[in-house]
Every structure is written in structure tokens, then in C-alpha cells.
py3Dmol code that shows the C-alpha trace and the ligand (Angstrom):
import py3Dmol

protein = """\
ATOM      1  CA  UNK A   1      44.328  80.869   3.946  1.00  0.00           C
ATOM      2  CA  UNK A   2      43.090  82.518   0.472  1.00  0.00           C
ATOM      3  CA  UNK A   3      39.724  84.146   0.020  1.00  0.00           C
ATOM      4  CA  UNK A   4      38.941  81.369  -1.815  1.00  0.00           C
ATOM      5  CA  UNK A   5      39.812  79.153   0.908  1.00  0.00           C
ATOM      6  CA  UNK A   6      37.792  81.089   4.063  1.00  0.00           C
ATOM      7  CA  UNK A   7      34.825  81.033   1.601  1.00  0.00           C
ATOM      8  CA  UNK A   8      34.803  77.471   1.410  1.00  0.00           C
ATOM      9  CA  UNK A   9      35.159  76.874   5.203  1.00  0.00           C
ATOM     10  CA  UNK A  10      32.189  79.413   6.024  1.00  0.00           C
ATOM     11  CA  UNK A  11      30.154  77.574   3.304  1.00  0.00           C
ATOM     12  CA  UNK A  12      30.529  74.669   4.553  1.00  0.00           C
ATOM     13  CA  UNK A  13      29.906  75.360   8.200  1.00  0.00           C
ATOM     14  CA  UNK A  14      26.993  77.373   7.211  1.00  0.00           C
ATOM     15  CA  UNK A  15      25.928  74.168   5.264  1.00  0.00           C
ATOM     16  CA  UNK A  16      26.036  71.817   8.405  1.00  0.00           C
ATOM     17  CA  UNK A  17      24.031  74.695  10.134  1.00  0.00           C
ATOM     18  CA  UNK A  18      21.172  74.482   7.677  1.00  0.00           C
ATOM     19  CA  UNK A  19      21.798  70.775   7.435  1.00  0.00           C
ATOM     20  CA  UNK A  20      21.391  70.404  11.616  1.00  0.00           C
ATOM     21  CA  UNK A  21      18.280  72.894  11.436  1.00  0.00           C
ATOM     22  CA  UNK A  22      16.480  70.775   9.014  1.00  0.00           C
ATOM     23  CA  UNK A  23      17.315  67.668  10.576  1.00  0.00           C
ATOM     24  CA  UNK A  24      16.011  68.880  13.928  1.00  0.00           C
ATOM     25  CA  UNK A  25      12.889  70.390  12.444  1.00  0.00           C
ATOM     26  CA  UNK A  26      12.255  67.014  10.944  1.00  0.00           C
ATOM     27  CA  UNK A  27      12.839  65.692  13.858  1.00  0.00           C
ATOM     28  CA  UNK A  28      10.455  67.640  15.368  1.00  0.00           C
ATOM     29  CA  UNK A  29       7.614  66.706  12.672  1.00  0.00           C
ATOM     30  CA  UNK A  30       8.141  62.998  12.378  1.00  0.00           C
ATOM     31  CA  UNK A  31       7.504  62.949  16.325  1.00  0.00           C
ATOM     32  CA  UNK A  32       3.875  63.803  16.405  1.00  0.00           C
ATOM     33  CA  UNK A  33       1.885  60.828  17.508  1.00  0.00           C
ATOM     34  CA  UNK A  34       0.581  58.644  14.926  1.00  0.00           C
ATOM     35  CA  UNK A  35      -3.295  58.127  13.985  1.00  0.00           C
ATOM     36  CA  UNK A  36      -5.444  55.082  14.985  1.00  0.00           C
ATOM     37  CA  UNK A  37      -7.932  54.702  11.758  1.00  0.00           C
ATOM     38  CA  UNK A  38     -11.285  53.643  12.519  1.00  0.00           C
ATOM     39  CA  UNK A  39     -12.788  54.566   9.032  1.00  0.00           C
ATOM     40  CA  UNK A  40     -10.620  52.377   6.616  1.00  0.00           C
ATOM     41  CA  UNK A  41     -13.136  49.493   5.859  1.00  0.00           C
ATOM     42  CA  UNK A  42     -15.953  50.647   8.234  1.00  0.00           C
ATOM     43  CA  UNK A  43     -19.423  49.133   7.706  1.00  0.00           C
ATOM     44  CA  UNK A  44     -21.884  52.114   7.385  1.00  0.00           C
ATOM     45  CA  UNK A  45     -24.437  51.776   9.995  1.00  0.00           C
ATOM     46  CA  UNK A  46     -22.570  49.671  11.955  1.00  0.00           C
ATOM     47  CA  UNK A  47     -20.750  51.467  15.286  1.00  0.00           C
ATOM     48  CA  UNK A  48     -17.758  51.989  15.734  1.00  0.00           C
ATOM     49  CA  UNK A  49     -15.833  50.347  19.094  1.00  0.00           C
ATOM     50  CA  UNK A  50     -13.174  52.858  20.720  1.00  0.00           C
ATOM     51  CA  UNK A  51     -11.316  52.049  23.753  1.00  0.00           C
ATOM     52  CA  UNK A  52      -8.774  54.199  25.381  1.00  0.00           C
ATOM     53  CA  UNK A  53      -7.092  53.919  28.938  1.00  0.00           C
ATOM     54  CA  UNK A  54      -5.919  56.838  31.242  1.00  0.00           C
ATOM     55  CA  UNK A  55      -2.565  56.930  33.102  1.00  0.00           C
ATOM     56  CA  UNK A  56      -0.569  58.825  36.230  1.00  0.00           C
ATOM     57  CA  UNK A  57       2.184  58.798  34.459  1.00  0.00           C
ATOM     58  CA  UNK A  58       3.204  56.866  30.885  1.00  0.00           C
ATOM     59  CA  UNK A  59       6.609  55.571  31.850  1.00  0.00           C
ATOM     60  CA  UNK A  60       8.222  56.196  28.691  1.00  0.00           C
ATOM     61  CA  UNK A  61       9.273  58.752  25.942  1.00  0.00           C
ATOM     62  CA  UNK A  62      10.114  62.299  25.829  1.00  0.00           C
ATOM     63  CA  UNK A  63       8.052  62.970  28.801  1.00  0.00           C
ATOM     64  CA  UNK A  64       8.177  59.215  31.382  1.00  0.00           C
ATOM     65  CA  UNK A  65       6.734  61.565  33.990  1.00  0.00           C
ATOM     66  CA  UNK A  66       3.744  63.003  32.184  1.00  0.00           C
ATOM     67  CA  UNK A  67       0.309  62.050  32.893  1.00  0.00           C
ATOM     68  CA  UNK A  68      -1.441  60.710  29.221  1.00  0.00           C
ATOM     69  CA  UNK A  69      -4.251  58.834  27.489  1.00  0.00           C
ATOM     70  CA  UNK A  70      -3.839  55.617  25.410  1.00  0.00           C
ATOM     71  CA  UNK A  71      -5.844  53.984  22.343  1.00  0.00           C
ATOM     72  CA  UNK A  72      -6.582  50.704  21.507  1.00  0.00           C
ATOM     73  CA  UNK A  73      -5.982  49.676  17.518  1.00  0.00           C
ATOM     74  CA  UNK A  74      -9.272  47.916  16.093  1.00  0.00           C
ATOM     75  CA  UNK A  75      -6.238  45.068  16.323  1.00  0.00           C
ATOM     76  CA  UNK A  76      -6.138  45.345  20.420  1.00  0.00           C
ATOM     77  CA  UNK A  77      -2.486  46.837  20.314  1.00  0.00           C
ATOM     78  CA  UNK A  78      -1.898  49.739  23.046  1.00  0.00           C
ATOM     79  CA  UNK A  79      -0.566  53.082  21.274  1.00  0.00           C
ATOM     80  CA  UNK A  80       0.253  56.204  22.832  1.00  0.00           C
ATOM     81  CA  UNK A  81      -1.788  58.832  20.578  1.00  0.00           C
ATOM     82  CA  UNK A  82      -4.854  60.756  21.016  1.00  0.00           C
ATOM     83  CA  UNK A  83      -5.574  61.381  17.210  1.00  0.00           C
ATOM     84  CA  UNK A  84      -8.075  58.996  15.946  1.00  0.00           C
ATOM     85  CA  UNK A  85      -9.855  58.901  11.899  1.00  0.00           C
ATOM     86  CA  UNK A  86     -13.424  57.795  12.478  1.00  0.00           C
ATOM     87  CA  UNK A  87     -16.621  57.774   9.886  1.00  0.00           C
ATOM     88  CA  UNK A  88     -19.321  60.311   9.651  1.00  0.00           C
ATOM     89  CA  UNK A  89     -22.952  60.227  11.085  1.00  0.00           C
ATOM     90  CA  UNK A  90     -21.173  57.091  13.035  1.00  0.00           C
ATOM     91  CA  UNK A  91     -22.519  55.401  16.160  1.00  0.00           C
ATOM     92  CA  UNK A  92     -19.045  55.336  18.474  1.00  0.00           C
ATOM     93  CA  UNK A  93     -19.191  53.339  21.792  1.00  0.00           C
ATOM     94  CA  UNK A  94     -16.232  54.438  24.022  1.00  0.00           C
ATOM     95  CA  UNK A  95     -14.612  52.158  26.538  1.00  0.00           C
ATOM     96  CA  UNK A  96     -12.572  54.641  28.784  1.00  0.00           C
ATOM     97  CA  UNK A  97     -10.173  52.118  31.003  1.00  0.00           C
ATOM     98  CA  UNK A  98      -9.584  54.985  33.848  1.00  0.00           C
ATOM     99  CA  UNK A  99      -6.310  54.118  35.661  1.00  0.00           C
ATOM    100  CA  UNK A 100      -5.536  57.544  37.270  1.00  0.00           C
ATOM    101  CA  UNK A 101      -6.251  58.814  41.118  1.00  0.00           C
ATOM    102  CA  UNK A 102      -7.760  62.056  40.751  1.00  0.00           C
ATOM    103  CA  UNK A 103      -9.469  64.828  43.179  1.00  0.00           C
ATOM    104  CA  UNK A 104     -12.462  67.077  43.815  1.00  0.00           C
ATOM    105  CA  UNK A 105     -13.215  69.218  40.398  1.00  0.00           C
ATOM    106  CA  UNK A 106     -12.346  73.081  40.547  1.00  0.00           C
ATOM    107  CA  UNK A 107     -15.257  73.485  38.148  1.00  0.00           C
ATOM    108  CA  UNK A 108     -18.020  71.401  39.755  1.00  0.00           C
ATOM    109  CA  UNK A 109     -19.956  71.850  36.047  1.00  0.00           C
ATOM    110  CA  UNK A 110     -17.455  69.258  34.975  1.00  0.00           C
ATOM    111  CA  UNK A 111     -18.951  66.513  36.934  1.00  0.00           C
ATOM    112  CA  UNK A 112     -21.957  66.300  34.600  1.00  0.00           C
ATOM    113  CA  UNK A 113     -22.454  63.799  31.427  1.00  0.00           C
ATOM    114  CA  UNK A 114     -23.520  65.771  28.768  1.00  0.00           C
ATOM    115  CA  UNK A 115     -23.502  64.957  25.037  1.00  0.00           C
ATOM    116  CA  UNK A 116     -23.830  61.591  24.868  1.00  0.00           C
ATOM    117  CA  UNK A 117     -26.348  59.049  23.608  1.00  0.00           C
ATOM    118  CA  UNK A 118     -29.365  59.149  26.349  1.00  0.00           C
ATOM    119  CA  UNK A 119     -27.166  62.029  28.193  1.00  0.00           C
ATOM    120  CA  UNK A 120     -25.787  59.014  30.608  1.00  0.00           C
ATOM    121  CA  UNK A 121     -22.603  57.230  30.850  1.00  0.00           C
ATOM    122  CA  UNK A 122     -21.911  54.068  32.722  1.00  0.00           C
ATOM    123  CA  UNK A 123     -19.294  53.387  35.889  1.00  0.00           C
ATOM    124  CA  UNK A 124     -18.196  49.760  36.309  1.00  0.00           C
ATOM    125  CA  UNK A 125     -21.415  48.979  34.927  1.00  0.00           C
ATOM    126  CA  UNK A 126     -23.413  51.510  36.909  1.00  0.00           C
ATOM    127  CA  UNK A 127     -25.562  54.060  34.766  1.00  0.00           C
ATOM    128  CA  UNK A 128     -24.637  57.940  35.496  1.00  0.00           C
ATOM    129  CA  UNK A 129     -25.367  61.263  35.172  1.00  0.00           C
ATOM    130  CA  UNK A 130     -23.081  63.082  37.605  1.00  0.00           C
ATOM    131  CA  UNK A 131     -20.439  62.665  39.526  1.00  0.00           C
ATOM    132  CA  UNK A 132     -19.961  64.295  43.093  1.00  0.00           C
ATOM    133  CA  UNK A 133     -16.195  64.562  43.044  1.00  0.00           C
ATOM    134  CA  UNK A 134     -16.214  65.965  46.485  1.00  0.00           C
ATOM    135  CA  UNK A 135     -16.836  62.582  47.722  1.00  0.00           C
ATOM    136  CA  UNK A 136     -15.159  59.525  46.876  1.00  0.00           C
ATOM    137  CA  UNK A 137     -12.100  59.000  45.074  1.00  0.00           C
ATOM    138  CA  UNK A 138     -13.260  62.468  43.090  1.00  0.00           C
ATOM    139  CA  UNK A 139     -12.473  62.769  39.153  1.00  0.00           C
ATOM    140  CA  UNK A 140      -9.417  61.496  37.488  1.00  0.00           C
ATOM    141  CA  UNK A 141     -10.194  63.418  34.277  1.00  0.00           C
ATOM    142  CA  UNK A 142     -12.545  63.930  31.437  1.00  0.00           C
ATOM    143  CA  UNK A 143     -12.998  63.044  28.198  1.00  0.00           C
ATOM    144  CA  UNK A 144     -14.320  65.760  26.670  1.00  0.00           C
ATOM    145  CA  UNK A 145     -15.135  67.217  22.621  1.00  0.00           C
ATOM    146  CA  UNK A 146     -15.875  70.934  23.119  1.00  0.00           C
ATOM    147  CA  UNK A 147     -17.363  71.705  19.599  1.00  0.00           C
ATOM    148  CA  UNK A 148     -19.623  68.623  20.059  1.00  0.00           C
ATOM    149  CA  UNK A 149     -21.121  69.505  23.254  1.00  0.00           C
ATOM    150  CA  UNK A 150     -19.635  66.077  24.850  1.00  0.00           C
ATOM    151  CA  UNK A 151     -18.047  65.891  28.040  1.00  0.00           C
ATOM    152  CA  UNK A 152     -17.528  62.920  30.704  1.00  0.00           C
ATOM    153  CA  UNK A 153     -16.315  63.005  34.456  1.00  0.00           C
ATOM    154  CA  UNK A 154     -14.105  59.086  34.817  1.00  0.00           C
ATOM    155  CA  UNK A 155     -14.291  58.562  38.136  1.00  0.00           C
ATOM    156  CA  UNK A 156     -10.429  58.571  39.950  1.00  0.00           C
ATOM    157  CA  UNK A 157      -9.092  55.215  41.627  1.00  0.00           C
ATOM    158  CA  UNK A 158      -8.027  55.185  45.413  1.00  0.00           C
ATOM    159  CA  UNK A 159      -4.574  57.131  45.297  1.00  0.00           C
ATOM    160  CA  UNK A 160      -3.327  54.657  47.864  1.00  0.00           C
ATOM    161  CA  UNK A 161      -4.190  51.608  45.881  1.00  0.00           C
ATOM    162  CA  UNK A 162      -1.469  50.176  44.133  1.00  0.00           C
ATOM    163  CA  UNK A 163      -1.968  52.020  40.814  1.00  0.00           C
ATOM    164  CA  UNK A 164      -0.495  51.065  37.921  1.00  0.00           C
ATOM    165  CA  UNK A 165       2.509  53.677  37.144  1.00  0.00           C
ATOM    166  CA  UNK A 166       3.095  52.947  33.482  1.00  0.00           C
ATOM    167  CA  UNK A 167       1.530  52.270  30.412  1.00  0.00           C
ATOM    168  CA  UNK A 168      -0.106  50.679  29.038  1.00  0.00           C
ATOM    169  CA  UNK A 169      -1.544  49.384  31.916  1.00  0.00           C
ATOM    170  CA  UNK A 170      -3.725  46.151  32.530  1.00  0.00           C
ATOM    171  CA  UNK A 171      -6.771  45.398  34.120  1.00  0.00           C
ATOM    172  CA  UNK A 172      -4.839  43.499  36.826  1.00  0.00           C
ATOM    173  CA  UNK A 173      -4.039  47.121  38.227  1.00  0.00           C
ATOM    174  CA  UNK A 174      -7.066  49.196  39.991  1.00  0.00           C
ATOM    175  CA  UNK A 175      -8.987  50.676  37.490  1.00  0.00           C
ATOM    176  CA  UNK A 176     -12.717  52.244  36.613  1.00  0.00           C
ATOM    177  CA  UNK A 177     -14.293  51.350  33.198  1.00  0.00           C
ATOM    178  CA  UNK A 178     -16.377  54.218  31.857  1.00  0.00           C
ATOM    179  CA  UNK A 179     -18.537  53.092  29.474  1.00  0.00           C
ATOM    180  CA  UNK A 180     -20.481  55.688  26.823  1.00  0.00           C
ATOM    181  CA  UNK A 181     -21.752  55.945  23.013  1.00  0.00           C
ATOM    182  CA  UNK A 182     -22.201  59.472  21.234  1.00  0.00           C
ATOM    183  CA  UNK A 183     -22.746  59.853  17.181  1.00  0.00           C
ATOM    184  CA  UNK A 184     -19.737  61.675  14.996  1.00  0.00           C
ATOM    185  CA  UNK A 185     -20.759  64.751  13.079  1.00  0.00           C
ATOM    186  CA  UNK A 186     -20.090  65.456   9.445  1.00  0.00           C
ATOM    187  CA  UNK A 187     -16.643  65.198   8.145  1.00  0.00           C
ATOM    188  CA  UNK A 188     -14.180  67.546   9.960  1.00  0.00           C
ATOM    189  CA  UNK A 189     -11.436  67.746  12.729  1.00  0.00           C
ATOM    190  CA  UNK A 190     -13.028  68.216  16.265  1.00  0.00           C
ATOM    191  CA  UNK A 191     -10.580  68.621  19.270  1.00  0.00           C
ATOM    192  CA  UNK A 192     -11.192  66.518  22.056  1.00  0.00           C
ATOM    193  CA  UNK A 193      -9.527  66.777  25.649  1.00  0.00           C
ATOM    194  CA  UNK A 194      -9.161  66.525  28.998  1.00  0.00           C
ATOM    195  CA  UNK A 195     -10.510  69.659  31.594  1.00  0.00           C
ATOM    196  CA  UNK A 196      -9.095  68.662  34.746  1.00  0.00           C
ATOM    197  CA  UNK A 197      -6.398  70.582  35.118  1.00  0.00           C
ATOM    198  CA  UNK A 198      -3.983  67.302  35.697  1.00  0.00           C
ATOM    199  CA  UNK A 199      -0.664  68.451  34.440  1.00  0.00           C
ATOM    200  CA  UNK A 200       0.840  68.442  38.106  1.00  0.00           C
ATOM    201  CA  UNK A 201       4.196  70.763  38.317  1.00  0.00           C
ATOM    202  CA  UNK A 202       2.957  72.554  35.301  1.00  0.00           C
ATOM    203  CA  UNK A 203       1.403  76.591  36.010  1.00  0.00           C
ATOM    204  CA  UNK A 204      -2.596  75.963  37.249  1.00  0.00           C
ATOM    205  CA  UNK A 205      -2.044  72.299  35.947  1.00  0.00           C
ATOM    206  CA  UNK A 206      -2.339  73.252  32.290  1.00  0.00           C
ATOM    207  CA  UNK A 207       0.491  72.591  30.905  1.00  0.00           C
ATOM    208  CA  UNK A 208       2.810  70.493  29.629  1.00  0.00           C
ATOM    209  CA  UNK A 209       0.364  67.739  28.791  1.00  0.00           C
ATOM    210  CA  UNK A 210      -2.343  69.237  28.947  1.00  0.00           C
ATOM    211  CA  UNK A 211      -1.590  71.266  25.957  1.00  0.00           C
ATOM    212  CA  UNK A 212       0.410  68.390  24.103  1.00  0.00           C
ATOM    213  CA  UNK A 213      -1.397  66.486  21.199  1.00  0.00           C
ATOM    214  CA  UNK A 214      -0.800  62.603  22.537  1.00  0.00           C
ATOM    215  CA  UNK A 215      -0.654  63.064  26.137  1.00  0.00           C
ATOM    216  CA  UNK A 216      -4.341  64.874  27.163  1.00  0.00           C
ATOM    217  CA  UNK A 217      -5.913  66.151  24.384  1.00  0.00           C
ATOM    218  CA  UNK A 218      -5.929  64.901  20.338  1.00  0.00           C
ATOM    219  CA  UNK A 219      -8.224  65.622  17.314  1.00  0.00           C
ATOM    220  CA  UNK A 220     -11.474  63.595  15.929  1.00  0.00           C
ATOM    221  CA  UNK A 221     -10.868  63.735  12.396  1.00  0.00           C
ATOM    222  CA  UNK A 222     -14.531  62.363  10.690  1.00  0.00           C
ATOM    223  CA  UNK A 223     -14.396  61.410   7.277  1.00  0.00           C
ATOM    224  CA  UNK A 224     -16.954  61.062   4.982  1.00  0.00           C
TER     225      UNK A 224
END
"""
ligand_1 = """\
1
CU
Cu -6.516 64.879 32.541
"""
view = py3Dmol.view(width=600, height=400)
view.addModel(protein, "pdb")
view.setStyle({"model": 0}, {"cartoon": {"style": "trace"}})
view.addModel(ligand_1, "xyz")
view.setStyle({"model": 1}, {"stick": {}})
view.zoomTo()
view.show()
């Protein structure tokens, strides 16, 4: 083969190397979990309804095995994201549908409702404060927003009920509903996550999805 020729073939091999590394990188970008939009048509002083459900273990995707919260469209369609655009200075009522077993807290702190609207929270109903997660079914996880100075224990199910594996799950599985309201800030991008330590087979439990956008943690992004 000429010069000419070996040029060509390294060219082009090089060129379905760049081609595969952009593909992959795309790849990679296009899989981030999409956002729910509560601030498209909002009513200003009206609140904002946000439900979300926790699960042992989402049952599908790159990770079947991975423990994950869920949102709710304004249209009542399940998703599997944690990123959510909401309005500013916004009254939001969360409905927390808490699906997961859980255990006694390593940080007891984390049993506490703090943040929210009249610093309470309710449990099937029941108005809280604090949860002892040393008795009981202990905590599942929280739903906490660090920057905001909001955090709240939900209550674990029985782990030998007959818990729903994968999501989304329905209300005909065991389940706590965690009710609470708290007000968005100004316009900005506040993370909010989980601080149980529920990433089981993963170093200390922090891992895998607890540090994965979708799965335990996602963003607040306020507009104005
Ligand atoms: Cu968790």
C-alpha cells in the first residue's frame, strides 16, 4: 500500500474514533433525566401541588437495582427524575408517597422536620415533628434542600410487608404518605436530596445513587 493509501486508512479509522467518542459522549448527555415543569402557566399566588413517591429499588434502566425517587407530572404521569422547574416566592405542598423499608438514622438530627411551613409535616394524616427511628419501622429516607434549611424524616414501611419492588408503584402496595408545604426562594437552582445513607452495596451507602441526579438527589430550579 502507497503513502497515500496508509494515510487514508489511518484517517479514516481515526475518523470512526472521533465519530464513536462523540456519539458516546452524546450518549452520555441526552441520558440525564428530564425536568417536570411546574412554572409554565402557574397562577401567582396560587400553590403549587408536588407529589413524588420513594422506591427499594426502580426495576428498570441503567441501574433496575438502585434505590430512587419518582415525580408526578401536573398531568398524573409517573417519571423517573428528580429535577423539577417551579415559580418563585411559591407556596409548594409536597405529597411524598414513601414506599421504601428503612432503619434507625446514623445521624439521629435527621429525624427532625425543619424548614417547613409551621416546622411540622404530616404521617398518614398524623401531624409531626420528629421521628424516633429507633423504634418502629425507623426512616426510609429524607427529603431534604440543604441551602433552604428544609429537611423531612418519611417514615420506612415494615421490611417484611409485601413492598412494592418496582416503580412506579401504587397505593395498593404498603406505603406512608408524608404530607408537607414549604415556600420557594428567589429564582435559582437549589439541590435537594436524600441523607440516609441508602445506597446499599455502595462505600458507607453513598454512592451510586446517592450521588446520581434522578435516583436520590435532583435540583429545584425557581424561576422568576
Ligand atoms: Cu434515600
Amino acid at each position: 500500500m502507497g503513502r497515500g493509501g496508509r494515510l487514508a486508512v489511518v484517517g479514516a479509522l481515526l475518523g470512526v474514533a472521533v465519530g464513536l467518542v462523540v456519539f458516546t459522549v452524546m450518549a452520555f448527555l441526552r441520558s440525564s433525566p428530564s425536568t417536570v415543569d411546574f412554572a409554565t402557566g402557574h397562577q401567582p399566588g396560587t400553590p403549587v401541588d408536588l407529589t413524588v413517591q420513594t422506591v427499594g429499588s426502580i426495576g428498570f434502566g441503567p441501574h433496575p437495582t438502585w434505590v430512587s425517587y419518582l415525580t408526578q407530572t401536573p398531568s398524573g404521569q409517573w417519571i423517573h427524575t428528580t429535577l423539577w422547574d417551579l415559580p418563585a416566592h411559591t407556596r409548594v405542598n409536597m405529597t411524598v408517597y414513601q414506599y421504601d423499608s428503612g432503619s434507625p438514622l446514623r445521624n439521629q438530627q435527621l429525624g427532625q422536620v425543619v424548614g417547613t411551613i409551621g416546622g411540622d409535616a404530616t404521617l398518614n394524616g398524623k401531624t409531626f415533628r420528629v421521628i424516633n427511628s429507633n423504634a418502629g419501622n425507623g426512616v426510609g429516607h429524607t427529603f431534604s434542600i440543604p441551602t433552604l434549611g428544609i429537611s423531612v424524616p418519611l417514615y420506612a414501611n415494615n421490611s417484611n410487608a409485601n413492598l412494592c419492588s418496582a416503580a412506579p408503584c401504587t397505593t395498593h402496595s404498603p406505603h406512608n404518605v408524608v404530607r408537607f408545604s414549604f415556600m420557594t426562594p428567589g429564582p435559582g437552582q437549589y439541590p435537594w436530596q436524600c441523607f440516609v445513607p441508602c445506597g446499599l452495596g455502595f462505600l458507607y451507602g453513598n454512592g451510586g445513587p446517592m450521588q446520581t441526579v434522578g435516583y436520590m438527589g435532583g435540583f429545584l430550579e425557581v424561576v422568576a
